[in-house]
N, C-alpha and C positions, 0 to 999 in steps of 0.2 A: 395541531399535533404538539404537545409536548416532550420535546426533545427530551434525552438521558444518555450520556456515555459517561461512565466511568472506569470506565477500564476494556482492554482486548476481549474480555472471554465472557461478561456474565450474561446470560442468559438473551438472545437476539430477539425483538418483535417485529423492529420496521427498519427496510434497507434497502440504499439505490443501488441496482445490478446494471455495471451497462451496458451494452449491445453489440453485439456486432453486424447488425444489419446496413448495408448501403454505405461499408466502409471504404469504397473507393475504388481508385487502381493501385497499384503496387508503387511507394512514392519513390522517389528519387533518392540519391545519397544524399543531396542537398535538403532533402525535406526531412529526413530521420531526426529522429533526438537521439539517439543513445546505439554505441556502438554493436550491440546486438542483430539489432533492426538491420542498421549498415551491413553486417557481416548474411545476414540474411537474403539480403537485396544483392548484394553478389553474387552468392551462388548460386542464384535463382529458385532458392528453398523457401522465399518471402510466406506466412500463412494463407491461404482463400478465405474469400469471405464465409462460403459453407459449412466449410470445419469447424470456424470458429464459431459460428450462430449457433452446430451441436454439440459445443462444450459449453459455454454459455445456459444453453437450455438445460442442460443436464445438471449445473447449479443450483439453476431457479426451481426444476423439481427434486432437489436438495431442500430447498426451502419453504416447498410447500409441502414437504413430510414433516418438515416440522412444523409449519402453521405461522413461517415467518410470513410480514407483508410486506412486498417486492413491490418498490417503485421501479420505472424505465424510462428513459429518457425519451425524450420525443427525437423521433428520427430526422436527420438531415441527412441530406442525398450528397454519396460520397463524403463521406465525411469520419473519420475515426473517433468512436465516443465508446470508447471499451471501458478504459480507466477512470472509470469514476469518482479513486480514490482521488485522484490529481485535481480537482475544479474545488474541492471542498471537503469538508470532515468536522465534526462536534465533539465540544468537549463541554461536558457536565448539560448543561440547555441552552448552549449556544452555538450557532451554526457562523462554521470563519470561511470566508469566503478564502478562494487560496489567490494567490497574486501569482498566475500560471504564464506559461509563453505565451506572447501576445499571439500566436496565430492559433490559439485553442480558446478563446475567451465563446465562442459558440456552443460551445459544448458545456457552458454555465447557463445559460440561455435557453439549453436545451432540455433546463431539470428546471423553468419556471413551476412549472404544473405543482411539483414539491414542495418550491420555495414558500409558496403561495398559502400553502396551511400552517407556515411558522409565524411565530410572536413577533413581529418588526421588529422588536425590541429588540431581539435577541439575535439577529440575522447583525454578524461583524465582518464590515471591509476593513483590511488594514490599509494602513498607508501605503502608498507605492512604490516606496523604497524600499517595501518588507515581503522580501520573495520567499516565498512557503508553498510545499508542496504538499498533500494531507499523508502520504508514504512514507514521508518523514517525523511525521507527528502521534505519538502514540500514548492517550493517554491510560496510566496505572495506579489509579486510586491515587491517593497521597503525592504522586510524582505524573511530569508530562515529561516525556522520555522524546527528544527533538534530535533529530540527523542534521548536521549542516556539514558549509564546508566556510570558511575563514580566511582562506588562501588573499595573499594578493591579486592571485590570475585566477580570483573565483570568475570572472568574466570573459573568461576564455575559456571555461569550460559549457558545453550545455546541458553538461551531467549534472552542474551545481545548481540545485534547485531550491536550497533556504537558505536563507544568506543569516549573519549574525541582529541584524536589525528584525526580522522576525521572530527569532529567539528573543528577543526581549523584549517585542509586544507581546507578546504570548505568554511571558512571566508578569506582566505588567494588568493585563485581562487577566492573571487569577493567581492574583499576590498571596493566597493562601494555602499553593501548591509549589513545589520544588522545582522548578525545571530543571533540567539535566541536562546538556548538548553535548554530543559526542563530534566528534571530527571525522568523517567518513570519506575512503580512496578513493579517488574519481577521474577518469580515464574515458576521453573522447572516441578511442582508438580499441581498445582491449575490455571486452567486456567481461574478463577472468580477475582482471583487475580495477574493474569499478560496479560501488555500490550507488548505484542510481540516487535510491532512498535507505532508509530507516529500514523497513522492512525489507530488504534485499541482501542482510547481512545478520538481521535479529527479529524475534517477536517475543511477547512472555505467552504463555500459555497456561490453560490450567487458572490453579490458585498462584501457584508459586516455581514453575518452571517455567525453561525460556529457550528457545532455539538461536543458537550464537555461531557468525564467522568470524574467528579472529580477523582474517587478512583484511574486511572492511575495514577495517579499524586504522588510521592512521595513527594513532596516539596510544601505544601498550597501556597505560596505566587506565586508559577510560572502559578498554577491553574486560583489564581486569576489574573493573570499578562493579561491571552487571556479573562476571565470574563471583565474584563476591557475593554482592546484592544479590540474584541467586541460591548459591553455594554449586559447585562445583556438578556435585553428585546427581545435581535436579536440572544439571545442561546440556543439550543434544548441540555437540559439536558437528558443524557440518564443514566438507572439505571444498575446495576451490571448485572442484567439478560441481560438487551438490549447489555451492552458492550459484554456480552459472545458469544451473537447470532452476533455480530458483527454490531452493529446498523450504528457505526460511519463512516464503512468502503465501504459506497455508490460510487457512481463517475458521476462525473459532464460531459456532454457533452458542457454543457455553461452555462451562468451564468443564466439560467432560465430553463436546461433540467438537469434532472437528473435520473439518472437508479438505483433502490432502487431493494433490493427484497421488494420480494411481500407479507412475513409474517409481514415485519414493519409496521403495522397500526397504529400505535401511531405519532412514525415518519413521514410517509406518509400521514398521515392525517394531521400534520403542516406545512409540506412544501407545500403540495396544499391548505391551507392556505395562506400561503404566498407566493402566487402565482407561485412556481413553478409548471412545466411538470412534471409528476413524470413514467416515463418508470418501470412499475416490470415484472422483472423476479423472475425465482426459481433460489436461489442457497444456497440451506439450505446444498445439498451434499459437497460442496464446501467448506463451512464453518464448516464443521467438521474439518477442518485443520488448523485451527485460521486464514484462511486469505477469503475475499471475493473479492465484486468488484473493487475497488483501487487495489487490491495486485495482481488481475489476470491483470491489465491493467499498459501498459507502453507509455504515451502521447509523442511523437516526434514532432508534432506542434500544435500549439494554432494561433489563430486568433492572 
């Protein structure tokens, strides 16, 4: 297979979708990553595995209207392998492996079948001091647009999932591109006020528009760095509620199709606006876990 990403939105042929089949029991507080999940597991609202298998599927024949080709993961019993975004993600023809919680490295394991048609050559481990999520990683032509966090108590968070040493392997693997890293809020506790990833706060879409939450943003000036970069007029602001429901975290089939749920009527109703296709499905179950379409989706080529 030769790999191709260059950007969020051009046109998709091959992508790992992942599953929710035989994701388990309902984990514990102690086992969540992300205060969502937590808030979920309380009040006894956690998603089933059924719901989600029919939001999932209802993706994947998203995908085969369009003539995308859908890898899936090889199943393990009990086990969560939704987010695919998370174990890995390419940029330009190289596949980075992500340096994830060590109690997920099974679910790398479990997209051998994949790995297996890539160049060795081009299959990159980073170092182990370089924590990277692929939800954080977005590449945009010219630019790799990187989520992290910096903090001194980045190790007390388990929201913080790319540390500053990944950012600089990853400018380092492609000295001929700009990386950009933005500083994102991360909160173990409140999931109104934490941006998991990159895509839980921003995407670009299109040629040249981008869906942005300020309040990710720790640092105003980085906020305003993609309002710019941008411009203003070509930005779908979304508000603390929409970031919760996951407004930002859509996925592009190409740079004029897009797969939105189907509660975003605010969103949805600007992008067919502005002329895009807007594909909805349900995936509210889904998003009980702070990740939606982006994070279940892992593009291997682009037009």
């Amino acid at each position: 297979m030769k790999l191709n990403i260059q950007n969020e939105t051009s046109r998709l042929k091959t992508v790992v979708l992942g599953t929710a089949e035989s994701v388990g029991p309902v984990p514990s507080i102690d086992e969540a990553y992300d205060p969502k999940s937590i808030q979920h597991i309380k009040a006894g609202t956690y998603p089933v595995e059924s719901d989600m298998q029919k939001e999932m599927d209802a993706v994947a024949k998203v995908f085969e209207k369009y003539d995308v080709t859908v890898y899936r993961p090889k199943v393990i019993t009990d086990y969560n392998q939704i987010f695919s975004r998370d174990i890995a993600f390419v940029i330009e023809d190289k596949f980075i492996k992500a340096n994830i919680l060590p109690d997920r490295e099974r679910e790398y394991e479990a997209i051998q079948h994949v790995i297996e048609k890539i160049n060795e050559e081009n299959i990159i481990i980073l170092p182990e001091e370089c924590h990277v999520e692929g939800g954080d990683v977005m590449p945009w032509n010219d630019f790799i647009f990187i989520g992290t966090y910096s903090g001194e108590d980045y190790a007390d968070y388990i929201t913080a999932r790319t540390n500053t040493g990944a950012v600089i392997a990853i400018q380092e693997l492609f000295p001929h591109k700009t990386v950009k890293a933005f500083e994102l809020r991360k909160s173990n506790t409140d999931p109104k006020e934490n941006a998991l990833h990159l895509d839980c706060c921003f995407q670009p879409i299109g040629k040249d528009k981008a869906i942005l939450h300020k309040n990710g943003f720790l640092i105003e000036r980085e906020y305003n760095w993609i309002l710019n970069f941008f411009g203003k007029e070509n930005v779908f602001e979304i508000t603390k509620e929409e970031m919760y429901h996951m407004n930002s975290n859509i996925f592009s089939i190409s740079e004029d199709v897009i797969i939105s749920e189907k509660n975003f009527t605010r969103l949805n109703t600007w992008l067919r606006e502005n002329g895009f296709t807007v594909e909805e499905v349900s995936y509210t179950e889904i998003a009980k876990q702070e990740g939606l379409l982006r994070c279940s989706t892992m593009p291997l080529v682009r037009d």
